[in-house]
N, C-alpha and C positions, 0 to 999 in steps of 0.2 A: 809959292809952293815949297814945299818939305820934304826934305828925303830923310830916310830912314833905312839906316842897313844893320842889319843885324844877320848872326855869324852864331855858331853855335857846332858844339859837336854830339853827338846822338850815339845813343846805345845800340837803335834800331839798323837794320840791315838800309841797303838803298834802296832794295823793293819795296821795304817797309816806309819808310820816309817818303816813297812817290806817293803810297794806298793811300797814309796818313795824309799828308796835301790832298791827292785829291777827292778825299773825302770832306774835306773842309773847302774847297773851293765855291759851294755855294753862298756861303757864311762870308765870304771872303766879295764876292762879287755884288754880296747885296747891299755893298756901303757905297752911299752913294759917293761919300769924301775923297774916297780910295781912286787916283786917278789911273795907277796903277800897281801891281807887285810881279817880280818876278821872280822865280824860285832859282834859288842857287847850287848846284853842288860844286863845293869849294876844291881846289888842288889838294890838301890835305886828307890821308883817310877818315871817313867817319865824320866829314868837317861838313856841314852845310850853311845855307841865309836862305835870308829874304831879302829885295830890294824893294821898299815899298815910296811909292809917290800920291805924296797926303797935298790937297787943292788950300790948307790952310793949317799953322799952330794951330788954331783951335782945332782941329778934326784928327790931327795926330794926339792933340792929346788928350782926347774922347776916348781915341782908342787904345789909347796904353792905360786909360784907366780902365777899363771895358772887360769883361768876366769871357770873350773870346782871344785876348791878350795875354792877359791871365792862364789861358791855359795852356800857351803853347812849348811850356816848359815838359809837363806832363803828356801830351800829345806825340811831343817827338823823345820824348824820353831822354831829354838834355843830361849830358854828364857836365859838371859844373853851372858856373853863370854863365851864360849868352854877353860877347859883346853887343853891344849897341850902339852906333854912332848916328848921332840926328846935323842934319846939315840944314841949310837954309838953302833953295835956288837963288844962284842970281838974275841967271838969264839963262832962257833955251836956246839952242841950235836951232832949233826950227822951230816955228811957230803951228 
């Protein structure tokens, strides 16, 4: 498994950044890769993530090439770059 966190800070209000999620939430649940994501808002003003849990390398990075990846700059109206940190599982707490 893969984790993937990414961090970003937004133009958009917080009610704005919830509509936007969850207007995208179906697009988001129909992968089947995607074991999980969950949506961040960060300690920082205006700071938000994602934490997403990808079942494989390959399916993470399907979806960072992927034209729904692609847009999430434009979506939340990101001021700057988005960090992105890709990790590798080693092993779960639970099974």
């Amino acid at each position: 498994m893969m984790i993937q966190f990414v961090q970003f800070e937004s133009s958009l209000s917080e009610a704005e950044v919830r509509a936007v999620a969850m207007e995208r939430l179906p697009e988001f649940r129909a992968i089947p890769t995607l074991v999980q994501k969950y949506y961040l808002k960060l300690g920082t003003p205006n700071r938000y993530g994602g934490l997403y849990i990808w079942d494989s390398p390959e399916s993470l990075a399907a979806y960072r090439a992927s034209d729904l990846a692609k847009s999430i700059p434009s979506a939340y109206k990101i001021v700057g770059a988005p960090d992105v940190g890709i990790h590798e599982v080693m092993f779960p707490l639970r099974d």
